[in-house]
C-alpha positions in Angstrom: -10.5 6.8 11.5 -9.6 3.3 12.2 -5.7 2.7 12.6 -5.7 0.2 9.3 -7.5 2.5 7.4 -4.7 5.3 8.4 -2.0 2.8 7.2 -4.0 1.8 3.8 -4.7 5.5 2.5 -1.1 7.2 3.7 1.2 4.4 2.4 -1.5 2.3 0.1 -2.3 3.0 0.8 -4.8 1.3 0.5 -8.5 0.9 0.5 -11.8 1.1 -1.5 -14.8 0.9 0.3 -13.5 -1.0 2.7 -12.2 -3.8 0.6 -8.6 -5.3 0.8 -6.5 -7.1 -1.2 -3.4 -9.3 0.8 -1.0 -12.1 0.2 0.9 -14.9 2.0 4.3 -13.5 1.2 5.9 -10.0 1.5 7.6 -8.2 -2.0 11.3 -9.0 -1.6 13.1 -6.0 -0.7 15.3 -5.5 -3.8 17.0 -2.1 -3.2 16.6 0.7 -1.5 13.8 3.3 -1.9 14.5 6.7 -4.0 15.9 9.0 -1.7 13.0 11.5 -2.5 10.6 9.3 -0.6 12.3 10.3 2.6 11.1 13.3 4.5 7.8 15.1 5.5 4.4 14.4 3.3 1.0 16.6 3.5 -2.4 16.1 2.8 -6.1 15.7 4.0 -7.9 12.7 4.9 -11.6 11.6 3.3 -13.0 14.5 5.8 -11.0 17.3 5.0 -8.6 17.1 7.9 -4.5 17.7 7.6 -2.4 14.6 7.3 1.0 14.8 8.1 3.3 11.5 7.0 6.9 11.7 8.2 8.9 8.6 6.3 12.5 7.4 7.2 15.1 4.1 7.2 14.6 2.2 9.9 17.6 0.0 8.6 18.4 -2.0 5.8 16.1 -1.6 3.3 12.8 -1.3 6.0 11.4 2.0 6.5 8.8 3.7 8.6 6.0 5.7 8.4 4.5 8.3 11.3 1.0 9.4 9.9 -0.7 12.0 12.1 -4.0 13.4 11.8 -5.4 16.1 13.5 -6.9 15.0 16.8 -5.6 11.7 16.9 -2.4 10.0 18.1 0.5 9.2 15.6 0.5 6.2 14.1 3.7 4.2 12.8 3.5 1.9 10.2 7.1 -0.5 9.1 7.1 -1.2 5.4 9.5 -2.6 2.5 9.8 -1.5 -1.0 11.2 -3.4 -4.0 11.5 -2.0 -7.6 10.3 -3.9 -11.1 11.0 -2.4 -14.1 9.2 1.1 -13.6 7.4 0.3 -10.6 8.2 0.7 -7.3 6.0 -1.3 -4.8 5.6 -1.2 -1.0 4.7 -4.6 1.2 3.1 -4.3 4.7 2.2 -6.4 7.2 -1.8 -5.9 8.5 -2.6 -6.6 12.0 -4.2 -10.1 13.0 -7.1 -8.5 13.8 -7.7 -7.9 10.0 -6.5 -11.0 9.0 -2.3 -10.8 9.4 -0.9 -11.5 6.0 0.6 -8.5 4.0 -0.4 -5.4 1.6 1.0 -4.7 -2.0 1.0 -1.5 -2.9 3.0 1.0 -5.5 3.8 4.6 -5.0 5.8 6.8 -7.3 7.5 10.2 -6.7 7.1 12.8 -8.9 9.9 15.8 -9.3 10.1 15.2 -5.4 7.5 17.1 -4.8 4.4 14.8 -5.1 4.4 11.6 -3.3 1.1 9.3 -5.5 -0.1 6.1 -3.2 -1.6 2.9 -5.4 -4.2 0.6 -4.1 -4.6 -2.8 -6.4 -8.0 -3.0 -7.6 -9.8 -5.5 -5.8 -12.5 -6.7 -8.5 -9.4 -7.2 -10.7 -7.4 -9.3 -8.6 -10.5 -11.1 -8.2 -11.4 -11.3 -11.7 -7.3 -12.9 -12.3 -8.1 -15.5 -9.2 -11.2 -16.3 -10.9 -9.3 -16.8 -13.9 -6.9 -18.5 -12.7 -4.2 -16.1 -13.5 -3.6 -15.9 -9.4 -4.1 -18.2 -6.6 -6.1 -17.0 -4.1 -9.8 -16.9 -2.4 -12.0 -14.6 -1.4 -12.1 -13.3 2.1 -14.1 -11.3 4.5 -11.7 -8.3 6.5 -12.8 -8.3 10.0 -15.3 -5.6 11.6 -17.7 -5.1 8.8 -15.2 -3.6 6.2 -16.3 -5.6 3.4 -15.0 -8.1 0.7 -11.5 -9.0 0.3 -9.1 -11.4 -1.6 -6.4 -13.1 -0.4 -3.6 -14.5 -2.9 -1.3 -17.5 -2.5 0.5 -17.1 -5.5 4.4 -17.2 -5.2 6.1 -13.7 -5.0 6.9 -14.2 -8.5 3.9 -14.7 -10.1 2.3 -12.0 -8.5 4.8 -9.9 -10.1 4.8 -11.2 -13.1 1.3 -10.1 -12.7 1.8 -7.2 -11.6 4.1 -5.7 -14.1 1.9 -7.1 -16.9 1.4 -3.7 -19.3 -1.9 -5.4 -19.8 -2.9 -4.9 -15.9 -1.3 -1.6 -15.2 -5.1 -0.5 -14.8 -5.1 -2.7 -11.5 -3.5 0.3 -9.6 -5.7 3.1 -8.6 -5.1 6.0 -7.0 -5.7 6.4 -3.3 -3.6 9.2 -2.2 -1.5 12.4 -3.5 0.8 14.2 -0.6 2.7 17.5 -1.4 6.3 17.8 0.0 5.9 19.7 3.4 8.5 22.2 4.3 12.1 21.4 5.8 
């Protein structure tokens, strides 16, 4: 599994056939993340296979994320989070080799034992660019992984956006990690 694609489905995160939805600007860091996100995460992968996230503070409110998969080398991943209204979202930079720029995603804890990753639905996003409700274009990502859209919008319209009850049907699921032991 591609490194990105390690990063998009552990913390967003983050992919649907391949297609990505990024932005100019990062999610302002607001406060810090629930304490219950800390720790050690299980699942499996799109094949079946264990995956093991570890997250922790790096510093400030910037954390990190070791996802490991069976057979393959760790991967670490540094990410933000920032909290509107009942939302908690995560912003991550992707590599230039996809197209630099950052991911928004949201992720909730439930009862600290469940750990629920959100992608942003990308024929949404592009629906609201076409719209006009966002700025934006649509993009190719590198290496045959499909379409994309890219949004311009200032931080604050996207959230505005974003925490629109009428869109909360832009996040979809992507991943669901049990609490591993101590």
């Amino acid at each position: 599994m591609k490194a990105w694609r390690v990063l998009l489905l552990t913390l967003s995160f983050l992919l649907l056939g391949g297609c990505l939805v990024t932005f100019d600007e990062p999610l302002a860091s607001n406060e810090p993340a629930p304490k219950a996100l800390l720790g050690q995460w299980s699942s499996k992968d799109a094949w079946g296979q264990p995956l093991k996230l570890t997250i922790s503070r790096v510093g400030g409110n910037t954390y990190k994320a070791v996802a490991r998969t069976q057979g393959k080398a760790a991967e670490e991943y540094t990410f933000s989070v920032s909290r509107h209204g009942n939302r908690w979202y995560l912003s991550a930079g992707v590599p230039k080799r996809l197209g630099g720029k950052f991911l928004i995603g949201g992720f909730e804890v439930v009862d600290g034992k469940q750990l629920v990753v959100y992608n942003l639905d990308v024929e949404q996003v592009q629906q609201a660019v076409n719209n006009k409700e966002l700025s934006g274009r649509s993009t190719e990502v590198p290496e045959d992984n499909g379409p994309g859209v890219l949004i311009d919008s200032p931080a604050e319209r996207v959230l505005a956006y974003l925490d629109d009850p009428a869109n909360s049907d832009l996040f979809v699921e992507v991943a669901r990690f049990q609490r591993a032991g101590k």
